[in-house]
Backbone and ligand atoms as CSV (ligand in chain L), in Angstrom:
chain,resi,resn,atom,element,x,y,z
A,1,UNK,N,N,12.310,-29.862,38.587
A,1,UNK,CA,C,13.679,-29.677,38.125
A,1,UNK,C,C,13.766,-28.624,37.044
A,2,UNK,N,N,13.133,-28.510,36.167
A,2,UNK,CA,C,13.020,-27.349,34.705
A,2,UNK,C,C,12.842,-26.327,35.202
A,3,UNK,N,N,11.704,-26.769,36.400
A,3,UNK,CA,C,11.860,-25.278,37.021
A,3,UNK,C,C,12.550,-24.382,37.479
A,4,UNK,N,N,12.851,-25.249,38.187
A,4,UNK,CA,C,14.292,-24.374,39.039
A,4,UNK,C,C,15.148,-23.937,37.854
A,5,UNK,N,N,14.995,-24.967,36.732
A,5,UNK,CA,C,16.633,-23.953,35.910
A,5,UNK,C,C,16.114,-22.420,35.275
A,6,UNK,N,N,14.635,-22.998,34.814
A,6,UNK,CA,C,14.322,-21.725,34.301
A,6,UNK,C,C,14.749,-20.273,35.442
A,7,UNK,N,N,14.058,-20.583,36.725
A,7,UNK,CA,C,14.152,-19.672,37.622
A,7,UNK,C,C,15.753,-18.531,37.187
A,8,UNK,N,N,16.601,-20.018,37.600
A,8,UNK,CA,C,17.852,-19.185,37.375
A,8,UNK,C,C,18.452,-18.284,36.056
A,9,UNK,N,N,17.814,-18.830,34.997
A,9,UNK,CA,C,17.974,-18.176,33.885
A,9,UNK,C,C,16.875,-16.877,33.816
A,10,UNK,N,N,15.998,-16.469,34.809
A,10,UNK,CA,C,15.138,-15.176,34.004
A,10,UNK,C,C,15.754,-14.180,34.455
A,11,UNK,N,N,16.853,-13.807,35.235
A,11,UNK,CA,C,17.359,-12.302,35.708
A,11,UNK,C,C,17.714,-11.996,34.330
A,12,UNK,N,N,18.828,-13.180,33.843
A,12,UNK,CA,C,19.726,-12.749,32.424
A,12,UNK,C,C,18.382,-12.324,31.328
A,13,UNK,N,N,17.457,-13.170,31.129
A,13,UNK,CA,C,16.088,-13.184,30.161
A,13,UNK,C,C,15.769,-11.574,30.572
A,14,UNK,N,N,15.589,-11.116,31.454
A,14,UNK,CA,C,14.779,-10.372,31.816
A,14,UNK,C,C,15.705,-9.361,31.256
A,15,UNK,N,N,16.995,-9.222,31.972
A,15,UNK,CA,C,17.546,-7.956,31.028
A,15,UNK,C,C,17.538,-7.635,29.893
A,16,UNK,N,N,17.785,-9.014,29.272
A,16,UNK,CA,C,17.935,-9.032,27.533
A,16,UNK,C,C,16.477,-8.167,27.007
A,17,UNK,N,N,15.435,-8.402,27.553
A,17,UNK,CA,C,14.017,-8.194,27.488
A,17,UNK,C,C,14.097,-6.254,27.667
A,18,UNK,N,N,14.764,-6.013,28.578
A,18,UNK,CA,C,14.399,-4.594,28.678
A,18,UNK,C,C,15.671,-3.871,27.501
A,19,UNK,N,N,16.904,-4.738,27.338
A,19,UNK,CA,C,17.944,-4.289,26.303
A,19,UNK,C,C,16.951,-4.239,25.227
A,20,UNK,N,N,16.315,-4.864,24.682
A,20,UNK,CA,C,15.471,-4.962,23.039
A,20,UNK,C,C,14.444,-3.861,23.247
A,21,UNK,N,N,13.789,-3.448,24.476
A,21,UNK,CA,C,12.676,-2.779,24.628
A,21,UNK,C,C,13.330,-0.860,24.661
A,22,UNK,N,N,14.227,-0.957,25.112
A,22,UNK,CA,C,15.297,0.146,25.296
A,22,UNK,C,C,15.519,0.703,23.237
A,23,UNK,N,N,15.871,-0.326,22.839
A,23,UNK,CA,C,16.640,-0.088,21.550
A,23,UNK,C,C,14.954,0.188,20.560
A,24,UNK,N,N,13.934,-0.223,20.861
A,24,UNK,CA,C,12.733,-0.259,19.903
A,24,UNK,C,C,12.196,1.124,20.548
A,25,UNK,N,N,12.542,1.579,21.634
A,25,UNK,CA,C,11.876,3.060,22.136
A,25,UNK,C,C,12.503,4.045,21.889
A,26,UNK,N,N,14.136,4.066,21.277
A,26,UNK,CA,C,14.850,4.715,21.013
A,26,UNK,C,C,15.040,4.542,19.215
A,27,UNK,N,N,14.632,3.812,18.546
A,27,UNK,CA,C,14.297,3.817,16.984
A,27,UNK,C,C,12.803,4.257,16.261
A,28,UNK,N,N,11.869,4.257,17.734
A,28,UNK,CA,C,10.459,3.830,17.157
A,28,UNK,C,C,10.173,5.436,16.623
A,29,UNK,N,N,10.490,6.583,17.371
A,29,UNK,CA,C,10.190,8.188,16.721
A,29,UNK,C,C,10.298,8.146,15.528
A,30,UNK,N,N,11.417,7.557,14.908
A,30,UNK,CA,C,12.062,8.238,13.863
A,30,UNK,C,C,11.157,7.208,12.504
A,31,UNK,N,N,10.576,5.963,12.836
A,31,UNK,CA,C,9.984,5.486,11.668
A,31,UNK,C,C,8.388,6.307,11.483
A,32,UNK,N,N,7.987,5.679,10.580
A,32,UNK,CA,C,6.826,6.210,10.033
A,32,UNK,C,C,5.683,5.638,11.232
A,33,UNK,N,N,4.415,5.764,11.657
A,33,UNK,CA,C,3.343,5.122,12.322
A,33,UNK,C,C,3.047,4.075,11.767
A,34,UNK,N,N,2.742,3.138,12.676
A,34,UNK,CA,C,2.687,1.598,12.252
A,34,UNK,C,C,0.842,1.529,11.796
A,35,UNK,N,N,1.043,0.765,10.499
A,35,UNK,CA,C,-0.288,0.356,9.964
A,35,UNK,C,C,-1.109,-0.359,11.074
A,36,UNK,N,N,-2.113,0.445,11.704
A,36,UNK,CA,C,-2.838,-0.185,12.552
A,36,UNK,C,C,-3.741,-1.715,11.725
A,37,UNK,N,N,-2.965,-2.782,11.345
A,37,UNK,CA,C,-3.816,-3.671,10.655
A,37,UNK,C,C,-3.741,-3.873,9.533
A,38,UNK,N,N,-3.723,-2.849,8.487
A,38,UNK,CA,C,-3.877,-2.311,7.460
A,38,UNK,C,C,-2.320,-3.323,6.836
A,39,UNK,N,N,-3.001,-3.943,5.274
A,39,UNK,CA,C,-2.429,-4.776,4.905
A,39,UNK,C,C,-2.835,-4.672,3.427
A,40,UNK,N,N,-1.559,-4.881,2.263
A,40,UNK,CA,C,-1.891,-4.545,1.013
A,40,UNK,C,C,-1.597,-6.374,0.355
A,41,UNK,N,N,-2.619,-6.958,-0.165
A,41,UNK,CA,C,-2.307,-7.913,-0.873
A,41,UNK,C,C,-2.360,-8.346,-2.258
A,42,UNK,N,N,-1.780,-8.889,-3.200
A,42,UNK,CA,C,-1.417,-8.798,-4.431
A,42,UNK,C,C,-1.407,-7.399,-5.436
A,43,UNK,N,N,-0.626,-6.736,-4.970
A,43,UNK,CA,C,-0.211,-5.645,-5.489
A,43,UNK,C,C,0.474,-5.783,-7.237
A,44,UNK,N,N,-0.593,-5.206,-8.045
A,44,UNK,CA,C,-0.268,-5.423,-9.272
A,44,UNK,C,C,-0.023,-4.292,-10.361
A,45,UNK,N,N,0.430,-4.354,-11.169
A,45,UNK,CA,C,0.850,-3.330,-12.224
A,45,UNK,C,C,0.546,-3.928,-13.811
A,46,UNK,N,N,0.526,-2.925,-14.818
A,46,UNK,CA,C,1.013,-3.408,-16.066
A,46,UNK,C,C,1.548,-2.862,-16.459
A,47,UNK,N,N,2.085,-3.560,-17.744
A,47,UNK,CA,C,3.517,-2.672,-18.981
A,47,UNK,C,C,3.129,-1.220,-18.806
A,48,UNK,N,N,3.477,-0.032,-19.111
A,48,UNK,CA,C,3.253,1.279,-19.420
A,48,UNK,C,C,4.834,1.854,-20.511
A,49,UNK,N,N,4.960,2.564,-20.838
A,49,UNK,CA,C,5.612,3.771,-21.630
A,49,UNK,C,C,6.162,4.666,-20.801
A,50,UNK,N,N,7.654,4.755,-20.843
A,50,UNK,CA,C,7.856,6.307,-20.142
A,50,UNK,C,C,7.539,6.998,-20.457
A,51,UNK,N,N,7.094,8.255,-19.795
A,51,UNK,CA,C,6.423,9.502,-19.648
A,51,UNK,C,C,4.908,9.547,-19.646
A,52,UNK,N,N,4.551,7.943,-19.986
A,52,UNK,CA,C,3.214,7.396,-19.741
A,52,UNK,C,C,2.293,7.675,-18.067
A,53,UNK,N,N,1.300,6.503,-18.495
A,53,UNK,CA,C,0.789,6.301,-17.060
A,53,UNK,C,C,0.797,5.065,-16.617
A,54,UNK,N,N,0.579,4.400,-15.670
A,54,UNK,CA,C,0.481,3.541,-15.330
A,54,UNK,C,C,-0.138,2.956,-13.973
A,55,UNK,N,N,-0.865,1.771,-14.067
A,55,UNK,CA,C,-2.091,1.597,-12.987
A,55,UNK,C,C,-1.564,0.912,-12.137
A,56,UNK,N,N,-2.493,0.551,-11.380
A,56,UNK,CA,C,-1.870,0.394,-9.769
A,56,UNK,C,C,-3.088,-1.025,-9.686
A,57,UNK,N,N,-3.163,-1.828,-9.107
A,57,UNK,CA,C,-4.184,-2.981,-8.529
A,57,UNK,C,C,-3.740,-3.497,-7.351
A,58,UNK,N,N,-4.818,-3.407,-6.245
A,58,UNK,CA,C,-4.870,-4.594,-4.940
A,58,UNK,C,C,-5.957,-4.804,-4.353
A,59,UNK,N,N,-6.278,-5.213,-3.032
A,59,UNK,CA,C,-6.832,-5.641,-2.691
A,59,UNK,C,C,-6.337,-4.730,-1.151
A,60,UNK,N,N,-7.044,-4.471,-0.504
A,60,UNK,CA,C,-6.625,-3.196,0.782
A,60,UNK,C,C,-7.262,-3.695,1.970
A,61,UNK,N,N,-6.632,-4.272,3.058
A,61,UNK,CA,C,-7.512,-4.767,4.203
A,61,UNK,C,C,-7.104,-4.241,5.168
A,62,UNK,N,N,-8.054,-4.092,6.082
A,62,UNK,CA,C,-7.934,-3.392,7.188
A,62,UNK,C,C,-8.729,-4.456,8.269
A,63,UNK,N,N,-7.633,-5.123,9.103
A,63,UNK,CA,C,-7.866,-6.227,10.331
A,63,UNK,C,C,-7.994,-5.732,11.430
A,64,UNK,N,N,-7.724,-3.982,11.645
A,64,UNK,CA,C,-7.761,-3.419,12.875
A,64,UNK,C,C,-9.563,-3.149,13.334
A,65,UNK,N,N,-9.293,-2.271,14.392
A,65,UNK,CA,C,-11.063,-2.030,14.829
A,65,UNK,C,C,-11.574,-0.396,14.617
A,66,UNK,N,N,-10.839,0.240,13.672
A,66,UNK,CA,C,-11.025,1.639,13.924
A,66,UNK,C,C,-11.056,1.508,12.290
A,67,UNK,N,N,-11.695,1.946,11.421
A,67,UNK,CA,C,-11.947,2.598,10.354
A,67,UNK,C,C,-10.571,3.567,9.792
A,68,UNK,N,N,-10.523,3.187,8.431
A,68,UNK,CA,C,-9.119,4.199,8.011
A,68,UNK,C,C,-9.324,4.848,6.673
A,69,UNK,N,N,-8.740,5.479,6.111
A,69,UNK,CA,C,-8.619,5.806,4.340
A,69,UNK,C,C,-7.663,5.818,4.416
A,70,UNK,N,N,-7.461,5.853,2.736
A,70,UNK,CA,C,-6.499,5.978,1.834
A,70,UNK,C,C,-6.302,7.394,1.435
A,71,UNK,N,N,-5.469,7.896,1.720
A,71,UNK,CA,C,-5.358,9.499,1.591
A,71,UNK,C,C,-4.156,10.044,0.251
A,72,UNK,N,N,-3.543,9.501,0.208
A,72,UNK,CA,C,-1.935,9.791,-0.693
A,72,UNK,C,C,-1.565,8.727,-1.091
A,73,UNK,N,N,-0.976,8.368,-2.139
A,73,UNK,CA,C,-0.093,7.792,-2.755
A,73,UNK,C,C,1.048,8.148,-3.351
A,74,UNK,N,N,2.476,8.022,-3.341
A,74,UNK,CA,C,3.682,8.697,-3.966
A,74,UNK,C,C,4.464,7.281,-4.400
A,75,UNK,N,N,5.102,8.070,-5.527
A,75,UNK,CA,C,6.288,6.423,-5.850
A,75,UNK,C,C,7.232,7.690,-6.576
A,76,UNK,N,N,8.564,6.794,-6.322
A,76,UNK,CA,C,9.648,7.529,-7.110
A,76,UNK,C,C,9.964,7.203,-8.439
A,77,UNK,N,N,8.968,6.337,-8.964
A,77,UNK,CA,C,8.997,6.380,-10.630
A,77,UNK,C,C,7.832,7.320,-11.131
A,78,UNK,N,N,7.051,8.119,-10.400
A,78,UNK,CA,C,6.024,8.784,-10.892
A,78,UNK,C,C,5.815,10.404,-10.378
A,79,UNK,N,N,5.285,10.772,-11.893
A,79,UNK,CA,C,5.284,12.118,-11.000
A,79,UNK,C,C,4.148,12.685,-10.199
A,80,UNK,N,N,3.213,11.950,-9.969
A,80,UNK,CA,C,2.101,12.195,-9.551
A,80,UNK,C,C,1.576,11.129,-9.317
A,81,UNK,N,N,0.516,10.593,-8.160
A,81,UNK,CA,C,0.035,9.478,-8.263
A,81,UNK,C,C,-1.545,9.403,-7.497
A,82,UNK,N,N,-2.196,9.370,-8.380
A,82,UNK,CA,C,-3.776,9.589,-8.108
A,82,UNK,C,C,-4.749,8.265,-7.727
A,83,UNK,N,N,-5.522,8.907,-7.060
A,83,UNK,CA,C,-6.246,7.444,-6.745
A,83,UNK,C,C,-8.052,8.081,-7.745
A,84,UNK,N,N,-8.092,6.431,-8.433
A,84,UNK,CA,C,-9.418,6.607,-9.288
A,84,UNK,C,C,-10.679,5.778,-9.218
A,85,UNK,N,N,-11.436,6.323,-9.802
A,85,UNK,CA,C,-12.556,4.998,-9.685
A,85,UNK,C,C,-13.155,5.122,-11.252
A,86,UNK,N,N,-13.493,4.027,-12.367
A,86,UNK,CA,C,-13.604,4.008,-13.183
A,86,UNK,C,C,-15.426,3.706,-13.309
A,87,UNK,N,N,-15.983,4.766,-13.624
A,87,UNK,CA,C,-17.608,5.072,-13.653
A,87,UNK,C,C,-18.319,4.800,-14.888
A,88,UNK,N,N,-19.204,4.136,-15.325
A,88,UNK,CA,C,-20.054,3.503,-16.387
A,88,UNK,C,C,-21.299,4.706,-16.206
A,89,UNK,N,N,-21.528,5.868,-17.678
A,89,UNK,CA,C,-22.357,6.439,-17.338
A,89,UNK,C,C,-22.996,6.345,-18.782
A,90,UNK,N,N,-24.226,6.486,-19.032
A,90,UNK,CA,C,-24.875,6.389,-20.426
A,90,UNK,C,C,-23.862,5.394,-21.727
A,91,UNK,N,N,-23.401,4.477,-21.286
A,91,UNK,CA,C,-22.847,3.775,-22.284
A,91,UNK,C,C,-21.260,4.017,-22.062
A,92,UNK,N,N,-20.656,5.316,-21.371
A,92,UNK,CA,C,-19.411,5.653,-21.795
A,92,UNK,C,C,-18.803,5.402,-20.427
A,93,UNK,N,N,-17.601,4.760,-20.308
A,93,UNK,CA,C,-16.856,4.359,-19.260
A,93,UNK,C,C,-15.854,5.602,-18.886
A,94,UNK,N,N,-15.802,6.471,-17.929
A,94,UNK,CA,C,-14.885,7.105,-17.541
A,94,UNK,C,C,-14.448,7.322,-16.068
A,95,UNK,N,N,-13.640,8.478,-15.968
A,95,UNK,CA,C,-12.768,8.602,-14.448
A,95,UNK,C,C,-13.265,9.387,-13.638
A,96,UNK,N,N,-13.313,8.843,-12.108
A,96,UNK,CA,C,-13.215,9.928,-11.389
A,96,UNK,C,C,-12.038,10.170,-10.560
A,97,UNK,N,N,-11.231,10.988,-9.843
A,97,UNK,CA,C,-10.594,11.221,-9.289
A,97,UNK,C,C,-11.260,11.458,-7.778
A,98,UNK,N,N,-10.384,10.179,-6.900
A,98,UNK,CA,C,-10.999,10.455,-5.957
A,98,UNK,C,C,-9.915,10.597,-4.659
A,99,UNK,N,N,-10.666,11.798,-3.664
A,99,UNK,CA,C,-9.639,12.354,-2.696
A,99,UNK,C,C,-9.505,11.204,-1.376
A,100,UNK,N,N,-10.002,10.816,-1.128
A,100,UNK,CA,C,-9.561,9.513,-0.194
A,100,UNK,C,C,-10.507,8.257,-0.526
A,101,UNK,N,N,-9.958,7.129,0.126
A,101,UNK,CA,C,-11.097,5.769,0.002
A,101,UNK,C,C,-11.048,5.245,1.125
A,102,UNK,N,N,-12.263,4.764,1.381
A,102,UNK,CA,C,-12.560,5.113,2.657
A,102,UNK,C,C,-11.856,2.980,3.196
A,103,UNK,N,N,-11.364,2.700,4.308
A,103,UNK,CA,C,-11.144,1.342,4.043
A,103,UNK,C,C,-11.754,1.121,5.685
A,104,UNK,N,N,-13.034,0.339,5.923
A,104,UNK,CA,C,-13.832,0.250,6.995
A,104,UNK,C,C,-12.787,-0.873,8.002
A,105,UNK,N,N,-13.615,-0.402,9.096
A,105,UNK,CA,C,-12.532,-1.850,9.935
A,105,UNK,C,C,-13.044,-3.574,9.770
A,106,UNK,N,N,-12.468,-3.791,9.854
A,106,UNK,CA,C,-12.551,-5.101,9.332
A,106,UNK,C,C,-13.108,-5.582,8.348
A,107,UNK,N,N,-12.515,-4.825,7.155
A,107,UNK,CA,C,-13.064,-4.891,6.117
A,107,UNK,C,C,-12.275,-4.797,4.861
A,108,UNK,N,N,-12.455,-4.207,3.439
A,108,UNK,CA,C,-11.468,-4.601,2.351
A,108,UNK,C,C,-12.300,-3.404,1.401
A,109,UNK,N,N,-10.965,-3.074,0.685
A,109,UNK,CA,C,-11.259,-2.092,-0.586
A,109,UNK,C,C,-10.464,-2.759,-1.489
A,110,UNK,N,N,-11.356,-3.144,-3.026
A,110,UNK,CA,C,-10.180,-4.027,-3.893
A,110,UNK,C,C,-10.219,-2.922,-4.875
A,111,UNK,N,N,-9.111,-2.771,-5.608
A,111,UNK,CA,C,-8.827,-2.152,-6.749
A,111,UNK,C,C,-8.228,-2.776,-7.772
A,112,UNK,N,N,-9.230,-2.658,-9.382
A,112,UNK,CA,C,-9.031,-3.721,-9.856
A,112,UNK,C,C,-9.605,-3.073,-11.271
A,113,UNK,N,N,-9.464,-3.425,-12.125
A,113,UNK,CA,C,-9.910,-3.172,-13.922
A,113,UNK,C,C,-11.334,-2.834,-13.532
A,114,UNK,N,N,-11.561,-1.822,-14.183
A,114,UNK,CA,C,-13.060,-1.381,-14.327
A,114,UNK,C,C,-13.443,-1.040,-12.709
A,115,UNK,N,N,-12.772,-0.883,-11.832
A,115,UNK,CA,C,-12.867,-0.482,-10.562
A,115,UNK,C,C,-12.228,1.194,-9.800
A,116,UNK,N,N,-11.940,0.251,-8.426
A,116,UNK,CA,C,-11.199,1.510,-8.214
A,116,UNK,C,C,-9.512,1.150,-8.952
A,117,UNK,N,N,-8.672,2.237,-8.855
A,117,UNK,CA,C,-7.378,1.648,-9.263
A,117,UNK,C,C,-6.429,2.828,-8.941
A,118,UNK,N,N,-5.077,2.677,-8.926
A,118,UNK,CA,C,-4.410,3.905,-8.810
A,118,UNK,C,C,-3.723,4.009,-9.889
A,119,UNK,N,N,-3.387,5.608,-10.827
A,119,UNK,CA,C,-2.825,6.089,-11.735
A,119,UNK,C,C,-1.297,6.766,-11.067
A,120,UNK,N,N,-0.050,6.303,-11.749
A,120,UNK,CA,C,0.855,6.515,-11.772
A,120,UNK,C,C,0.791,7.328,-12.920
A,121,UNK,N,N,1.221,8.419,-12.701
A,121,UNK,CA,C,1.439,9.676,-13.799
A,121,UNK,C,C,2.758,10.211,-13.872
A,122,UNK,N,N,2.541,10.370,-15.123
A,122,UNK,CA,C,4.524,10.881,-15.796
A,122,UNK,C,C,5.338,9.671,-15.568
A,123,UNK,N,N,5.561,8.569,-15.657
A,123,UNK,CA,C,6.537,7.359,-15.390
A,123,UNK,C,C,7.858,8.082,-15.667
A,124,UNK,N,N,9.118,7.823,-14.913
A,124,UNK,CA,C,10.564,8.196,-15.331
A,124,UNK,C,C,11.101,7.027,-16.386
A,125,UNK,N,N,10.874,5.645,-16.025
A,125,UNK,CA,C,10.764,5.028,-16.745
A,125,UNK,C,C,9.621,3.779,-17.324
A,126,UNK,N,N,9.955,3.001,-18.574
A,126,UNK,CA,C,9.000,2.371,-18.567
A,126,UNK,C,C,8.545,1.510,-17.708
A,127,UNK,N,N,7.797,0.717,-17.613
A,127,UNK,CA,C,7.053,-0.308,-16.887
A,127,UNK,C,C,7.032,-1.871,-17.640
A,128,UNK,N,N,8.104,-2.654,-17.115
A,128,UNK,CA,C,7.547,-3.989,-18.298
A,128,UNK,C,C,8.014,-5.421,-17.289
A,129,UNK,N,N,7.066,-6.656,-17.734
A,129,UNK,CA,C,6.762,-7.320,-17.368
A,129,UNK,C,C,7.837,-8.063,-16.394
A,130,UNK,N,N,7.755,-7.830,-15.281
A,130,UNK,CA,C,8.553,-8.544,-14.150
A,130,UNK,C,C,9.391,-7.613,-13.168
A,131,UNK,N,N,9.351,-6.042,-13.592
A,131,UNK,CA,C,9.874,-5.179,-12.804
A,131,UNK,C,C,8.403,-4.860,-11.677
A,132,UNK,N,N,9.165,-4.469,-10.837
A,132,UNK,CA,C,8.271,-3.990,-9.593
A,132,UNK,C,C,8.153,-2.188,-9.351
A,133,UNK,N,N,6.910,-1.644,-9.297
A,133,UNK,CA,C,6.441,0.099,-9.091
A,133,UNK,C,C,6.451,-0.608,-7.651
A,134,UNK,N,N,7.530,1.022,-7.097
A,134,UNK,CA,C,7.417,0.836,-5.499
A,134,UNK,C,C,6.475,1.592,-5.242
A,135,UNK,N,N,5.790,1.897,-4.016
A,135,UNK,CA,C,4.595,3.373,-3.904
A,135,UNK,C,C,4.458,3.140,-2.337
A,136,UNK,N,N,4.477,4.571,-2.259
A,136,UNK,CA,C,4.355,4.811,-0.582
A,136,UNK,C,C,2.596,4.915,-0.110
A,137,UNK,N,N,1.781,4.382,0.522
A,137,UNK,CA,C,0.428,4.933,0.735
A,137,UNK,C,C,0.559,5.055,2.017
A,138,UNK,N,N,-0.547,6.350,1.738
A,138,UNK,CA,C,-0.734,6.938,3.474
A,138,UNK,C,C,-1.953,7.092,3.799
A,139,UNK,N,N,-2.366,6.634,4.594
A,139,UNK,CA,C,-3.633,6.389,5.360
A,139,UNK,C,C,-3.987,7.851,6.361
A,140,UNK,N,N,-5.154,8.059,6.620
A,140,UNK,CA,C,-5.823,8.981,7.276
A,140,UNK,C,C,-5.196,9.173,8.508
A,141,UNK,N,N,-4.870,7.845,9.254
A,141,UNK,CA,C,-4.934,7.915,10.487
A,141,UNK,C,C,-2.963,7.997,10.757
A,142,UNK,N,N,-2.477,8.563,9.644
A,142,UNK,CA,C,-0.922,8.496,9.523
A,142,UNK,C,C,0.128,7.896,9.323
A,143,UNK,N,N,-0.928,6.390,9.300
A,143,UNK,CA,C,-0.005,5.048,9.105
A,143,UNK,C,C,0.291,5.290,7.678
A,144,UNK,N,N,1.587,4.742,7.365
A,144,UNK,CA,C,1.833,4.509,5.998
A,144,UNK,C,C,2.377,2.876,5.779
A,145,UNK,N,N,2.106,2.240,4.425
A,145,UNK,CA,C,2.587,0.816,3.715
A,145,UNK,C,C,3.187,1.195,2.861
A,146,UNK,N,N,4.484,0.608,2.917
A,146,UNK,CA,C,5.211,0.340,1.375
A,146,UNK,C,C,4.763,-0.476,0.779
A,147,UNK,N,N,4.659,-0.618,-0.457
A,147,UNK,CA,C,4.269,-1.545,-1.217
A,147,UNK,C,C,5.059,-1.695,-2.716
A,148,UNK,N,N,5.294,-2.676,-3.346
A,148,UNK,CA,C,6.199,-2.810,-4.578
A,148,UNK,C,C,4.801,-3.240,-5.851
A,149,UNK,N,N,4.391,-2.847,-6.438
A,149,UNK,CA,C,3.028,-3.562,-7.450
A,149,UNK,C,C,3.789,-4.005,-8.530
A,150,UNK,N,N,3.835,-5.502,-8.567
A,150,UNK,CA,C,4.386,-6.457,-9.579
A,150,UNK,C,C,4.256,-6.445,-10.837
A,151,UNK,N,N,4.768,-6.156,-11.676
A,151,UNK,CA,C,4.247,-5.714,-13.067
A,151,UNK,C,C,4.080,-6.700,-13.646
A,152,UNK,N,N,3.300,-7.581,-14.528
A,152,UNK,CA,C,2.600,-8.276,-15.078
A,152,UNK,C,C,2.426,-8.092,-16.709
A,153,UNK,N,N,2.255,-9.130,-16.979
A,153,UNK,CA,C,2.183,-8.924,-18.789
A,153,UNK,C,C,0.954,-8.489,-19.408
A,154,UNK,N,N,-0.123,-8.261,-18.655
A,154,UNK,CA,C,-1.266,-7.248,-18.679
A,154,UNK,C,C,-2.092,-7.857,-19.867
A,155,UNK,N,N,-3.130,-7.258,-20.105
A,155,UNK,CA,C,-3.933,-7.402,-21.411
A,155,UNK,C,C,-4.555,-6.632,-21.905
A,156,UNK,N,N,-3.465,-5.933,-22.396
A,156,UNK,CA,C,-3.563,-4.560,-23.140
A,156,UNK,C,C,-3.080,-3.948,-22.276
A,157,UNK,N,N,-3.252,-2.231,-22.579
A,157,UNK,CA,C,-2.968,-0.987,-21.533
A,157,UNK,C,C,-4.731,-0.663,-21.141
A,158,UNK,N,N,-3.802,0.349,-19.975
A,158,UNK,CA,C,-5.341,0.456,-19.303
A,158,UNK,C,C,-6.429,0.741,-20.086
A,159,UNK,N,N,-7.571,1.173,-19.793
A,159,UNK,CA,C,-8.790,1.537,-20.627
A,159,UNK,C,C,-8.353,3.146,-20.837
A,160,UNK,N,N,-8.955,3.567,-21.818
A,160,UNK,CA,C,-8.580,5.062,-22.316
A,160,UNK,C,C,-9.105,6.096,-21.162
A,161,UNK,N,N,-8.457,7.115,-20.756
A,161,UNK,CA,C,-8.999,7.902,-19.859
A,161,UNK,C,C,-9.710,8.871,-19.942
A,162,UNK,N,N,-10.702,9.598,-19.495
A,162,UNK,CA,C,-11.695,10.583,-20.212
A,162,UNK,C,C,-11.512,11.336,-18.326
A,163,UNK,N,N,-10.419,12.469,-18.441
A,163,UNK,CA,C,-10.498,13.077,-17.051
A,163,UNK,C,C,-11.461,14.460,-16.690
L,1,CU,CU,CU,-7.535,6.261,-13.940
């Protein structure tokens, strides 16, 4: 008996099915490439100063099967936005600036205090506890994530920078 009703109901199902598939092939050009996998979790910030800098923290996973980087970062509160890794050399803690990170497949890049991290440079405005830094990242393979990094009441400002 279910059967039969279903029967009669899949012509209508079926159209509806190619109406949604019609409308996602005719929107899909115009968005950005979909994160093959690629997933940003606890996206964090602290206080900063306008015209300051300000850091970036997460955790970067990649659930797909193909290997990706991190190539760019942009946000519209910053005028520049760099990706770093914070290096321990003869006693003295400093920066490197680095041009992509590499994020393996099925695997994770965390960025975090005394790690890797991203620098928001030139802030338009300040940064304080409970506002959200939006930032665009773009991956190698063209995919891009929005992401919002939660600003947090921090402990302290970042470590001093030696570029
Ligand atoms: Cu830095």
């Amino acid at each position: 008996m279910s059967f039969a009703a279903k029967s009669r109901s899949a012509p209508g199902a079926h159209r509806l099915a190619r109406a949604v598939l019609l409308v996602a092939l005719t929107t899909g050009p115009a968005q950005a490439a979909p994160p093959a996998g690629l997933e940003v979790i606890r996206p964090w910030s602290r206080p900063a100063a306008a015209g300051g800098s300000g850091a970036g923290f997460m955790e970067l996973t990649n659930r797909g099967r193909t290997a990706d980087a991190l190539v760019a970062v942009a946000s519209p509160l910053a005028r520049n936005v760099e990706m770093h890794r914070s290096v321990m050399a003869g006693g003295v803690m400093s920066m490197r600036r680095l041009a992509r990170v590499a994020v393996p497949a099925g695997g994770a890049v965390r960025f975090a205090p005394g790690g890797h991290h991203l620098m928001f440079l030139g802030l338009s405005k300040p940064l304080k506890a409970g506002d959200g830094l939006p930032a665009t990242l773009t991956f190698a393979s063209g995919a891009k994530l929005n992401v919002t990094f939660a600003v947090g009441t921090g402990i302290g400002p970042p470590a001093p920078h030696r570029h």
